[in-house]
N, C-alpha and C positions, 0 to 999 in steps of 0.2 A: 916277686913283684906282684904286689895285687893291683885290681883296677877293677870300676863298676862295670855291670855286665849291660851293655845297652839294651833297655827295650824293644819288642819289637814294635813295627808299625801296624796303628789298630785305624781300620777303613769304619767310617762310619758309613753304615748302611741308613738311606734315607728312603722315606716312605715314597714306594710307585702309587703316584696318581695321573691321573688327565688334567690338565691344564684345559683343553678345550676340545669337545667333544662334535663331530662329522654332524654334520645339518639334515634334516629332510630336503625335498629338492621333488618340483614339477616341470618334466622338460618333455618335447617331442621325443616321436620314437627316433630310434638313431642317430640320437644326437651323442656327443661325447660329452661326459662331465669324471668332476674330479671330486672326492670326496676324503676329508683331510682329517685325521685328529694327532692332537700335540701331546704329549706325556713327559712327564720328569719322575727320575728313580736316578738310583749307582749305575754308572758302568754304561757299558751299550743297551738300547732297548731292543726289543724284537717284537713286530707286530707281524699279525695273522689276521687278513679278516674273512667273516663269512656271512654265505647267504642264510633266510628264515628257513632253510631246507636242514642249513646244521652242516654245509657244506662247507668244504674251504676254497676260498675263491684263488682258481690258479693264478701265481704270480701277483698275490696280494699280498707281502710282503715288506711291503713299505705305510711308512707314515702314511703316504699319500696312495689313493686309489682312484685310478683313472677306468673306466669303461664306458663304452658304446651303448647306450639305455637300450634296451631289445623290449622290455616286461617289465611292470611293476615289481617290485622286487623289496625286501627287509633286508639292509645290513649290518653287521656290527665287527666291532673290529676287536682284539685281545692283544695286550701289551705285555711281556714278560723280562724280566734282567735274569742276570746270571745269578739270582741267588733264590730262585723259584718263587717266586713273587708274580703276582699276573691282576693284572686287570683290566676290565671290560669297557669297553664305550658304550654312551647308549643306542639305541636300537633307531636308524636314519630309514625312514620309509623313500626309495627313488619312484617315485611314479609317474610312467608314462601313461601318455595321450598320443592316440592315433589317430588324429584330426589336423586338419589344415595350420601350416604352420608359415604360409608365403609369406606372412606383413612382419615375421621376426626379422629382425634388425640383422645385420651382417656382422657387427659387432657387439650384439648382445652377452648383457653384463650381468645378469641376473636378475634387473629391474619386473616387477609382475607384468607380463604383456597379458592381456584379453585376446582368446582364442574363441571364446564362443560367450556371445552375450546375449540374455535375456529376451525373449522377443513376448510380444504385445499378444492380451487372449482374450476371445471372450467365453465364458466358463460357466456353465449349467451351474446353478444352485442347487450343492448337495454333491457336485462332481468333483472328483481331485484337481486340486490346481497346483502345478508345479512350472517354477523357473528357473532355468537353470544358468549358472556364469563361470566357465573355466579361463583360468587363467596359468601359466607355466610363469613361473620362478623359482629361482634359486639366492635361498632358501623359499620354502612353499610359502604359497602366500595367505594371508588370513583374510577371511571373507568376513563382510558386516553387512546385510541387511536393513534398508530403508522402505518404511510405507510412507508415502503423503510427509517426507522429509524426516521424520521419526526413525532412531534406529529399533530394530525389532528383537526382543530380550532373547538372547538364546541363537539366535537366526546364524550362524557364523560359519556356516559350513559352502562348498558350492553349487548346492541345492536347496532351494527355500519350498517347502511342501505341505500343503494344506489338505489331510485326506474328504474331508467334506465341504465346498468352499462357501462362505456365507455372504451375507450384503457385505460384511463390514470389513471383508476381504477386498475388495475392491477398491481401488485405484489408482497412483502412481508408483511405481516399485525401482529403484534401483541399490546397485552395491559398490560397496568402498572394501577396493581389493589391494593391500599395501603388505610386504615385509622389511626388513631393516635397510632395503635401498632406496624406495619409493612407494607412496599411493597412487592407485588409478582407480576411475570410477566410470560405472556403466553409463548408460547414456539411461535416463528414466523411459519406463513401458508402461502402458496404462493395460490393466486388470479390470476388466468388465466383467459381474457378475449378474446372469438374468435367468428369467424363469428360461425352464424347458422348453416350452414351445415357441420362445424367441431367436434360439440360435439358427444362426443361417447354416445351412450346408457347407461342410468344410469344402474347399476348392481340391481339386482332382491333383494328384504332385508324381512324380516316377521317382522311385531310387535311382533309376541310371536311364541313358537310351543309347539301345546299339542296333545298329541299323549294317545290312549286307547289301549291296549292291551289285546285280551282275549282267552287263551287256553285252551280247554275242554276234559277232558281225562277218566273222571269216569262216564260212563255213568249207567243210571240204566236200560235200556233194550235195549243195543246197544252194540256191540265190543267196549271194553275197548284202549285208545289209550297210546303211553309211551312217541311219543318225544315232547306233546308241553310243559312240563316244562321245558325244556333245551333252545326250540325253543322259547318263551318268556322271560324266563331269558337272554338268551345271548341279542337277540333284542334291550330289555327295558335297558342293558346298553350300546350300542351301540348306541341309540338314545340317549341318557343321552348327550354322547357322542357331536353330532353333538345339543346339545343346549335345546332337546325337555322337556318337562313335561312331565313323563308318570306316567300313570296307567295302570298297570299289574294284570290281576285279572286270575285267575285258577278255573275251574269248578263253571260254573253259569245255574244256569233255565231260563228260557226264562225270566219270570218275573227279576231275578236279571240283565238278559245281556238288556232287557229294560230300568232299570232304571239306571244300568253303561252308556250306551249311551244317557239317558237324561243329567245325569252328564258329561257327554262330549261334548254334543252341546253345554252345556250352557257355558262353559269356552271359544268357539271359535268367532270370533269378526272379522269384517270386517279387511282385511290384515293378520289374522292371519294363519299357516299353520296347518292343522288337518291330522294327519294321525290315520286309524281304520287300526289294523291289528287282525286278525282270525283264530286261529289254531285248527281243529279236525275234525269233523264230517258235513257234509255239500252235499247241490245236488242242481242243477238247475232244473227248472220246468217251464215250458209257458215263458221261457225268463226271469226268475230271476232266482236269487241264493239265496239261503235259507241257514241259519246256524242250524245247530241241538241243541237244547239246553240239555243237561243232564238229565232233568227229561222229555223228549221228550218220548210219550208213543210207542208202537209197535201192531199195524202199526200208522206213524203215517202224518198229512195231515198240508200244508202250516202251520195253527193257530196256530202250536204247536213250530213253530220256529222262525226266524227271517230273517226278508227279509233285505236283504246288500243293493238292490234300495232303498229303503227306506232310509235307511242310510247315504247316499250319495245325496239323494236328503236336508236333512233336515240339512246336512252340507253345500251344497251350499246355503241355504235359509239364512247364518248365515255371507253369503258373504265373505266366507274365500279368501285370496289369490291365495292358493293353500290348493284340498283337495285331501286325497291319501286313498285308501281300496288297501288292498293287502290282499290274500284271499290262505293259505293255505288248500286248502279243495277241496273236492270230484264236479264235476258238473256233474255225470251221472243224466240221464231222468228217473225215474223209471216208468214215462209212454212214452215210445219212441213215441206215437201213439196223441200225445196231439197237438193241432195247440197255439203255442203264441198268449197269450193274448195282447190286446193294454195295453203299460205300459206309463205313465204319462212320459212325455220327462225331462231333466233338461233346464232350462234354457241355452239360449246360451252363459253365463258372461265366458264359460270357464276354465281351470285350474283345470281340473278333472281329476285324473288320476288312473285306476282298474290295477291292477297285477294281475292276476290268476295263481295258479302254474300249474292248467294244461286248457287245451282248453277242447269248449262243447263236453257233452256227453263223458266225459272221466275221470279217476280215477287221483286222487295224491297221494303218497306212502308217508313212513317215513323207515328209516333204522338204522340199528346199524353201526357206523361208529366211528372205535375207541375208544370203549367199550361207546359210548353214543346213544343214541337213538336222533335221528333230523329226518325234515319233507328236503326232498329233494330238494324244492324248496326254503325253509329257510336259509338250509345251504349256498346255492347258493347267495342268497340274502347277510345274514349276510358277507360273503366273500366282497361283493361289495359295501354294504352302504356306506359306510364313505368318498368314493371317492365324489369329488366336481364338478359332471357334471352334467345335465338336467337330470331330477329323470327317465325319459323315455330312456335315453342312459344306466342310471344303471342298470336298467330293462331289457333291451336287452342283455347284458354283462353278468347277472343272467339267459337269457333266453339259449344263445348262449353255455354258461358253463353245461345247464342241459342237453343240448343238444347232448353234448359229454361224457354223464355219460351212462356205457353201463346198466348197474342197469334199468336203465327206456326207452330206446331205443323202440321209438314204442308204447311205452304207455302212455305217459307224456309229455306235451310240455309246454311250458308258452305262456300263452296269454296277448296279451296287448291290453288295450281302453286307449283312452286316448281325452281331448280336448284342452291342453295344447299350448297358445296360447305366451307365454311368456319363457326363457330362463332356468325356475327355479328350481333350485335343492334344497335337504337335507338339505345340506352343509351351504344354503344363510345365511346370518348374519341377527342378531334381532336388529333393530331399533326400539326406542321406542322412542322415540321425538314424542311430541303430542298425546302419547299413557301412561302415565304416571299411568294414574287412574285407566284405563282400565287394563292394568297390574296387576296392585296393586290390585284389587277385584279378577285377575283372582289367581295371588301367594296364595291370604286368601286361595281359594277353591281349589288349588291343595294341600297346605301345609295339609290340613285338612286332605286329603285321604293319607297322605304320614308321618302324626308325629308318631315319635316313642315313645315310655316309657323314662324315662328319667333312668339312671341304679342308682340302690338302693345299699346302702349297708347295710344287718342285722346285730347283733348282740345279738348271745343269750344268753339266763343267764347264759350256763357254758361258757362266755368267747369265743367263737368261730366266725368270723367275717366272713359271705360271702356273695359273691359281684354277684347281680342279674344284668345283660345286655340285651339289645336284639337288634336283627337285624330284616330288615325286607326282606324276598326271596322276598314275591309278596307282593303286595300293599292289599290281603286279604291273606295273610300267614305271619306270624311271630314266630321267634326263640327267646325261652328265653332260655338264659347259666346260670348257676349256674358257681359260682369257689369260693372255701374255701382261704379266703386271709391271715388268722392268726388262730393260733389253742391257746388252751391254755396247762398249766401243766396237769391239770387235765383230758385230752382229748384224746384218744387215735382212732386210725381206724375209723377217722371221714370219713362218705360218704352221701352225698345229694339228695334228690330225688324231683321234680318238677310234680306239678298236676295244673292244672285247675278249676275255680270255673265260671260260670258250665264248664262241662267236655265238652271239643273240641276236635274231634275225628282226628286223623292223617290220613290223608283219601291215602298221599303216603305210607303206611305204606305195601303194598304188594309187592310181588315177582317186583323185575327190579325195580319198583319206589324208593325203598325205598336208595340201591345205589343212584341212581344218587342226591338224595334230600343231602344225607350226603354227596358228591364231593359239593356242592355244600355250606356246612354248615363249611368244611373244609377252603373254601374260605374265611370265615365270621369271625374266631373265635381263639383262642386263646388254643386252649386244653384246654374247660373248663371239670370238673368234670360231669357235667350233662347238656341234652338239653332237649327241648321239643318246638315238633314243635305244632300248635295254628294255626290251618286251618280254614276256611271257615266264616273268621271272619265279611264278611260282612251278615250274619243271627244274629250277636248277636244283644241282644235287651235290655241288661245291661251291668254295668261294670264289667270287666274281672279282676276275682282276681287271682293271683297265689300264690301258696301253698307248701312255702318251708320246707322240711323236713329234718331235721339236726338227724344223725342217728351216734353213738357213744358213744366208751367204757367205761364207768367212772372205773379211774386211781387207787382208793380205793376199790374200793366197787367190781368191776370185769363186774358189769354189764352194758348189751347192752341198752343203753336207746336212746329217740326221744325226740326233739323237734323240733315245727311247729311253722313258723310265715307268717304271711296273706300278701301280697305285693299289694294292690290296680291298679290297672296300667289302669283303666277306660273305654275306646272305642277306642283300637288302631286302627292305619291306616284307611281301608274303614270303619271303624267300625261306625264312625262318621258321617260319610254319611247318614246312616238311608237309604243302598238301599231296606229294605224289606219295605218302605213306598212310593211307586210310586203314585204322585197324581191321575193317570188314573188308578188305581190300579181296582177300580169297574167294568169299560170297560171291560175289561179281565176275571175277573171273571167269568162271565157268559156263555166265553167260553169254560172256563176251566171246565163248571161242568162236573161230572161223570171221569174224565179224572185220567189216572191209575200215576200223579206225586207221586215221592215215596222222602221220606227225605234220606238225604245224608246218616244220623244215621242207616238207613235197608238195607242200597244198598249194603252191604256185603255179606248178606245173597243168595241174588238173582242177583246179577250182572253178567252179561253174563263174558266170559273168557276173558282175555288178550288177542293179539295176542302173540305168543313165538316165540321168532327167535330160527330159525334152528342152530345149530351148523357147521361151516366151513364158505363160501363166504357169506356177507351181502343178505338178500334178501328181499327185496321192500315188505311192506302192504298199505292196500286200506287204503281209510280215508273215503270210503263212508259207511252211515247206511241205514242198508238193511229195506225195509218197505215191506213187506207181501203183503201188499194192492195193489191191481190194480184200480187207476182211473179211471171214466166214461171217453170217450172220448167226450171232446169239441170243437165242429166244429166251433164254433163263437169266432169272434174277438172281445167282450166284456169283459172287465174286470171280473175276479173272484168273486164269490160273497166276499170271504173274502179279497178281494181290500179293502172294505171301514172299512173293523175293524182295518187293519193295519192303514187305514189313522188316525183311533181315534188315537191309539195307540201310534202316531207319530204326532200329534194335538200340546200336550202341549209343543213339545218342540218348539215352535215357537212364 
C-alpha cells in the first residue's frame, strides 16, 4: 500500500517590530507613572527594560512599566521571541521636578499643568536675561515662545535665555505649553530692559525662616515666672504668621535648651533667616548674657546656663542671611566688681541683629495686663512684629513704645546691637529657587518636632463612640480632648476621663498658670467632655499611650460601670527628636557632677514661690535669678576658664 507522505507544518516567522514606542514624560517626584510599549513578532514576546546606566530594571518584565519617579532617569525597553530576534524601543527620558506640586489635579490625566511660570524683570543692558516656565505632562510638553505676540524662532525649550540682553529684548513674553492632550499658556510678563544705573535694588528675600522659641517659668530653685507661656504662644503665632518655622518649647534644663539649639542650627542654611527668641530668667556677666536654665542650682555659676554669644556666633557660622536673638530677660551684674572678659568677635559677614528688653546692668519686668500675665518688652514687640519694615526700625518702635509705659519708667529700656548691613525685615518673602532640596530636608526636620496624633475614634463594647483629638499649645506640650460622639440605648450618664501611659505631669497646673493654660485650650477646642494637658514631652523616651476611660450607667441593671481602651499615639511633637540624647552629652557631664539638678516630677515639693500680683494697678516683676554667690574678682582680660567648655558644648553644631 502506498500513500503520500504528509508534509510537515512550516511556521512562518514574521518580522519583530514595535508597533508603538514608551513616551517621554514630566511628572513630580514620587509620583507613579506607567510607561508602555506595544510589539508584534511569532509566538510570545519577552520584554526587559533598562535604565541609561545599562541596568536592568528589577521586575521590568513586562509590556508595561510602572515606577514611583525618584530621579530624572533614561529608559528603554528590549523585546525578544523564541527565535532570537530582539528589539529595542526608543530611549523615553522620565523627568522629574522637585517643586511645588499642590494645584495638580487629583485626577490628573497627563494634560500640561504650569508648575512654575515666568515672572516679570527688569534687566541691566548687557546682563543675561532669563525666563523660565515648567510644566509636568505626560507625554512632555513642548514649549513655544512669544515676544510682543510673535512666536520666537527656535525658542522651544523651558528656558528662553538671552546671554547679553538688548533694547530689543524687551517687552511682553509669554509661552504656549501643549502635548497630544492639551495647550496651556502662561499668563504674559513684561521684560524691562535699562541702563545700569537705573535698576532699583533688588528687594531683600530668605530661602526659608526658622525660628526657636523658649520660655522658662518653673524653676526649681529660682522665682517662679507666669508670662512666658502667653509670651511664647502669642509670638510662635505671630511668626507663623510672617512665614517662619517655629519651635516653641516651655521649661527646659540646660541640657534640653542645648540640644533644642543644636536642633536649630542645624535646620538654618546659607540665606536662610534664624530667629532665637528667650523668655525668663537671665543676667549678664563679663560681657555676655547667660540664660537660666530651670534645673539651674542656687548659687549658681556661667556652666550651669547658657550663653546667647555663643548662640549667635554658631548661627552666623551657618551663614544665615539674617540672624536675630531677641532676649526677654534680666542683664543685671551679680558681680558689679568683674572687668569683661575678651569675647571671641563674630565675623564681619553682618546681619546680626540682638533686642534686649532691657539695657546692661538692669532688670526686665512681666505684668498682669488684662487679666493675662506678658513680659513688657514682648508685649511691645508682639504689637509690632508683623509690620513690613527693617527688623531694627521694629525694634525701635517696640523700644520707643516701652518707653512711654509708666509701669517701667526708669527701670527698663530696650537695647539694640545690631550689624545689619542690608534693608531686611520679618516681613521679606521666601524664595526658594535653587534652594529646593535644601528645603525639602529642612520641612522633614521641622515637620518632625511639629506632627500631631492623628484623631481616633473608639468604640466600646456597650456601643458608646468617642472621638480622641489633639492639639498642640507648644511644640513639647500637648492637648488631648476626649468627646462622646454617640451613646447607646443601654447607656446612660456616660462621662470620660483621660490618663497617660507613663504618667506626664501638668506642670501649669498651679495657682495663675493653670487660667491662662485653659484661655488658651478654649482657643483650641470644641467643648470637648474631657482634657488633658501632656507636658514636658521632649524627656519622653517611649511611646505615649493614652488611656481612655468610658464611665457609665447600665440602663438594666442600674449599675455604675467603666470601660478602658489603650489609644497608642507614639512620640508626639518634640518627642521625636530624642532631645535627652545630645551627642556632646558626655562633655557636659562631668560638669554637671555633684550639681543639685532636680526632675521636673519633685520640683513641686520644693519650688521657690510664684511671684503674686498685688491686687489693684499692674505692677512690674523682675526676671532676674538671684545667685547667693559673690564671684572672685577678675582683673584680667582673658577669657573664662569655662570659655572653652562652652566652645565643646557648641563644637558639634558646626
Amino acid at each position: 500500500m502506498t500513500g503520500s507522505r504528509p508534509n510537515p507544518c512550516r511556521i512562518m516567522i514574521r518580522e519583530l517590530f514595535i508597533v508603538r514606542h514608551p513616551v517621554s514624560l514630566c511628572v513630580p517626584v514620587n509620583y507613579k507613572v506607567t510607561l508602555s510599549v506595544r510589539a508584534e513578532g511569532t509566538g510570545i514576546l519577552h520584554y526587559q527594560w533598562f535604565t541609561d546606566d545599562e541596568k536592568e530594571v528589577c521586575g521590568g518584565t513586562q509590556a508595561d512599566l510602572t515606577i514611583t519617579a525618584k530621579k530624572t532617569q533614561l529608559y528603554v525597553c528590549r523585546v525578544n521571541d523564541h527565535f532570537c530576534n530582539c528589539v529595542f524601543s526608543e530611549w523615553v527620558k522620565v523627568k522629574v521636578l522637585d517643586i511645588d506640586k499642590s494645584g495638580l489635579p487629583v485626577h490628573w490625566q497627563g494634560e500640561p499643568h504650569i508648575a512654575v511660570n515666568p515672572k516679570p524683570q527688569t534687566v541691566r543692558k548687557g546682563a543675561k536675561l532669563t525666563l523660565r516656565c515648567v510644566a509636568f505632562g505626560i507625554p512632555t510638553p513642548h514649549y513655544q515662545w512669544y515676544r510682543n505676540g510673535q512666536p520666537l524662532l527656535d525658542m522651544t525649550s523651558d528656558t528662553l535665555q538671552f546671554d547679553c540682553a538688548a533694547a530689543e529684548h524687551g517687552g511682553s513674553y509669554l509661552c504656549s505649553i501643549s502635548n497630544v492632550l492639551e495647550e496651556r499658556w502662561t499668563e504674559p510678563v513684561n521684560v524691562d530692559i535699562v541702563q545700569p544705573d537705573q535698576l532699583p535694588p533688588a528687594a531683600p528675600t530668605a530661602t526659608d525662616k526658622v525660628a526657636l522659641l523658649i520660655g522658662n517659668l518653673n524653676y526649681a530653685h529660682h522665682p517662679g515666672l507666669m508670662a512666658p507661656i502667653m509670651d511664647v504662644h502669642e509670638l510662635a503665632n505671630l511668626l507663623q504668621q510672617l512665614g517662619f518655622r517655629v519651635v516653641s518649647l516651655l521649661d527646659l534644663t540646660r541640657e534640653e535648651m542645648l540640644a533644642a539649639i543644636e536642633k536649630f542650627i542645624q535646620l538654618l542654611d546659607r540665606g536662610v533667616y534664624g530667629l532665637f527668641y528667650y523668655a525668663g530668667h537671665g543676667y549678664e556677666r563679663a560681657g555676655r548674657n547667660y540664660l537660666v536654665a530651670i534645673d539651674a542650682p542656687q548659687p549658681y555659676q556661667p556652666e550651669n546656663c547658657v550663653c546667647v554669644q555663643r548662640v549667635m556666633l554658631s548661627m552666623q557660622q551657618r551663614r544665615t542671611a539674617l540672624s536675630v536673638i531677641l532676649l526677654d530677660t534680666c542683664r543685671k551684674w551679680y558681680n558689679q566688681d568683674c572687668i569683661p572678659s575678651e569675647i571671641m568677635p563674630l565675623k564681619p559677614s553682618g546681619n546680626t541683629v540682638y533686642g534686649y528688653a532691657t539695657c546692661e546692668d538692669a532688670e526686665a519686668f512681666e505684668v498682669q495686663d488684662g487679666g493675662k500675665s506678658t513680659g513688657i518688652f514682648t508685649k511691645y514687640l508682639n504689637k509690632h512684629i508683623l509690620q513690613s519694615e527693617k527688623v531694627t526700625h521694629v525694634l525701635e518702635k517696640v523700644s520707643e513704645d516701652l518707653g512711654r509705659d509708666p509701669l517701667v519708667t526708669g527701670k527698663q529700656a530696650v537695647e539694640i546691637k545690631h550689624t545689619l548691613k542690608e534693608p531686611r525685615s520679618l516681613a521679606d518673602p521666601v524664595r526658594t529657587t535653587g534652594h529646593t532640596r535644601e528645603l525639602h530636608l529642612r520641612d522633614v526636620c521641622w515637620r518632625q518636632a511639629n506632627e500631631l496624633p492623628c484623631k481616633k475614634r473608639v468604640k466600646f463594647l456597650c456601643g458608646v463612640e468617642v472621638e480622641v483629638s489633639f492639639s498642640a499649645l507648644f511644640s513639647n506640650v500637648l492637648v488631648a480632648f476626649a468627646t462622646v460622639k454617640t451613646t447607646d440605648p443601654r447607656t446612660q450618664d456616660c462621662t470620660v476621663t483621660l490618663s497617660s501611659i507613663p504618667t506626664m505631669e501638668d506642670i501649669f497646673s498651679g495657682p495663675g498658670r493653670s487660667e491662662e493654660m485653659d484661655s488658651l485650650l478654649f482657643k483650641n477646642s470644641d467643648n470637648p467632655d474631657c482634657t488633658l494637658r501632656l507636658c514636658t514631652l521632649q524627656r519622653l523616651k517611649e511611646s505615649l499611650v493614652i488611656k481612655v476611660d468610658l464611665h457609665y450607667t447600665h440602663t438594666d441593671s442600674k449599675l455604675r460601670k467603666t470601660e478602658s481602651y489603650h489609644v497608642d499615639i507614639g512620640k508626639p511633637l518634640v518627642a521625636s527628636c530624642k532631645l535627652y540624647k545630645r551627642r556632646n552629652h558626655a562633655a557636659t557631664d562631668k560638669k554637671h557632677e555633684g550639681a543639685s539638678a532636680q526632675s521636673m516630677g519633685n520640683i513641686s515639693s520644693s519650688r521657690p514661690q510664684l511671684h503674686q500680683t498685688l491686687a489693684g494697678p499692674c505692677r512690674p516683676f523682675t526676671r532676674k535669678a538671684e545667685c547667693a554667690a559673690k564671684v572672685a574678682v577678675t582683673r584680667s582680660n582673658e577669657p573664662e576658664e569655662n570659655d572653652e567648655t562652652e566652645l565643646r558644648d557648641f563644637a558639634h553644631l558646626h
